[in-house]
N, C-alpha and C positions, 0 to 999 in steps of 0.2 A: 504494500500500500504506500501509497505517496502522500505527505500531510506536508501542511504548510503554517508558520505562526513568523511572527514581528511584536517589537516593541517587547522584550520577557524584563528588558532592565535590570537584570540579576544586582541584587546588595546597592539597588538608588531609594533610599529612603525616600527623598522628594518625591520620587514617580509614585508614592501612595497617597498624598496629599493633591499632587497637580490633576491624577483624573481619578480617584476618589475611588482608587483598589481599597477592597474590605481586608485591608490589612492591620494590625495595630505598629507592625515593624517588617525591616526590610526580613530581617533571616525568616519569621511568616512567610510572609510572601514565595523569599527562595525555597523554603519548603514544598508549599502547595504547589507550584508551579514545577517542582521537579516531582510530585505525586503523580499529577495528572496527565503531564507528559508521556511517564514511566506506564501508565495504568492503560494509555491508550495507545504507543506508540511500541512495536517489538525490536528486538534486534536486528530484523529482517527490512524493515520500513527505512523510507526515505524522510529524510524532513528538511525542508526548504525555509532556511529563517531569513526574512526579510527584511534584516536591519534591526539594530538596537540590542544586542542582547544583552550587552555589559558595557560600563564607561569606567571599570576601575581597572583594568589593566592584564594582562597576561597569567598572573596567576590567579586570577579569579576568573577568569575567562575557563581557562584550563581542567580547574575543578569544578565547575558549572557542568561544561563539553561534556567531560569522565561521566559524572552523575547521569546523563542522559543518554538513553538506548536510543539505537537507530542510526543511520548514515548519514551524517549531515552534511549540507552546502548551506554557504555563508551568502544573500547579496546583501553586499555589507552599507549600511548605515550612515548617518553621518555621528553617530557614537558608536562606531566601532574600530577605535584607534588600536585596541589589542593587537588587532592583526598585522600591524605593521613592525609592532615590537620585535626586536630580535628574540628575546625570552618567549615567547610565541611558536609553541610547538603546530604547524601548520599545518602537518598531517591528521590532525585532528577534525578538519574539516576535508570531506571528499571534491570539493570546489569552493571558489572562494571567488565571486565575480561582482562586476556592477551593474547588469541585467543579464538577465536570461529568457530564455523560451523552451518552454518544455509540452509535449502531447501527452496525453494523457486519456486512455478511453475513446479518441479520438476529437478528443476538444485541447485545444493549445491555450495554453497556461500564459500571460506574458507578466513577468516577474520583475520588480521594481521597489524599492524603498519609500518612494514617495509615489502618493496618486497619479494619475495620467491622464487628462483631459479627453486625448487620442493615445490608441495603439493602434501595433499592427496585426492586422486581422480583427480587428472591431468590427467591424460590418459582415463578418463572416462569422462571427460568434466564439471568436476568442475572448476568455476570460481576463482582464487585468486586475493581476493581485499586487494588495501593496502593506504597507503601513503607515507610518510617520504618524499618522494624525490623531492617534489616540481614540478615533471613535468606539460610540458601544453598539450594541448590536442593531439600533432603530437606523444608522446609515446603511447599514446593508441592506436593510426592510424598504428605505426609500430609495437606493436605487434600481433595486426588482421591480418595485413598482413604476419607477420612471423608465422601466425599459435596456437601463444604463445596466451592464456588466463587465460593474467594476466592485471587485470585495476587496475589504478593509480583512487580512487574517491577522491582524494582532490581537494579543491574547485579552486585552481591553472591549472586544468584540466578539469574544467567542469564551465564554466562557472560564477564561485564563486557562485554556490549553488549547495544543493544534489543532485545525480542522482538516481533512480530508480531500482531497479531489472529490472527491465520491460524495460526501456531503455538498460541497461546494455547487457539482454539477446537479445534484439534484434538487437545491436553492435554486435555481434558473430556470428547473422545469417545470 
């Protein structure tokens, strides 16, 4: 299976006060978010994180990665400075890019950190997924309804764990 999450912010206390995660503290936080992860994601899966996972540096970065099953690819963030660290074990991620396109089921994915006005293959019924923006789950509700397929998979919108191609694609049907 292929899942897809943004914005996890591993140990940013702020990021529970700015979009009002039901956290009391950040290691909360890094808990449930490495439960839920753990609970729905196997070692077998892919997972596509799109930006933001951590801003405090390579070794937190690293013990985050460890704690979480599945193959993952980085498109990286604009807080995700770890990666450039030399301390930054890079094998840790199975790719590491600034977008991507991936098929899936036979619907194409197009992958980005920030929203996208236009992609390619919009009008053909590619999905763009993103993050940055912190939303909860009613932007994704309003752009189903507006027609627009474009999802927000940060974990701010989806229940703070990954979602799914499979989920995803059947939001649009």
């Amino acid at each position: 299976m292929i899942y897809f999450t943004a914005d996890l912010h591993f140990y940013h206390e702020n990021i529970i006060r700015h979009t009002q995660r039901p956290f009391y503290s950040a290691e909360e936080m890094n808990k449930t978010l490495i439960q839920k992860w753990n609970r729905k994601v196997s070692c077998e899966d892919e997972v596509y994180i799109l930006g933001d996972f951590t801003m405090k540096g390579a070794e937190i970065a690293t013990a985050c990665l460890c704690a979480l099953q599945g193959k993952k690819h980085l498109i990286k963030g604009n807080h995700d400075r770890f990666v450039e660290q030399s301390a930054f074990e890079k094998s840790l991620f199975a790719s590491v890019r600034d977008y991507m396109e991936i098929t899936y089921l036979n619907t194409r994915f197009v992958l980005f950190h920030y929203p996208m006005i236009e992609w390619n293959g919009e009008r053909k019924g590619a999905i763009a997924l993103h993050g940055h923006q912190h939303n909860h789950r009613e932007y994704n509700l309003k752009n189903r309804k507006e027609g627009i397929l474009r999802y927000d998979v940060g974990v701010d919108a989806n229940h703070m764990e990954p979602v799914s191609a499979k989920e995803i694609i059947d939001f649009f049907s």
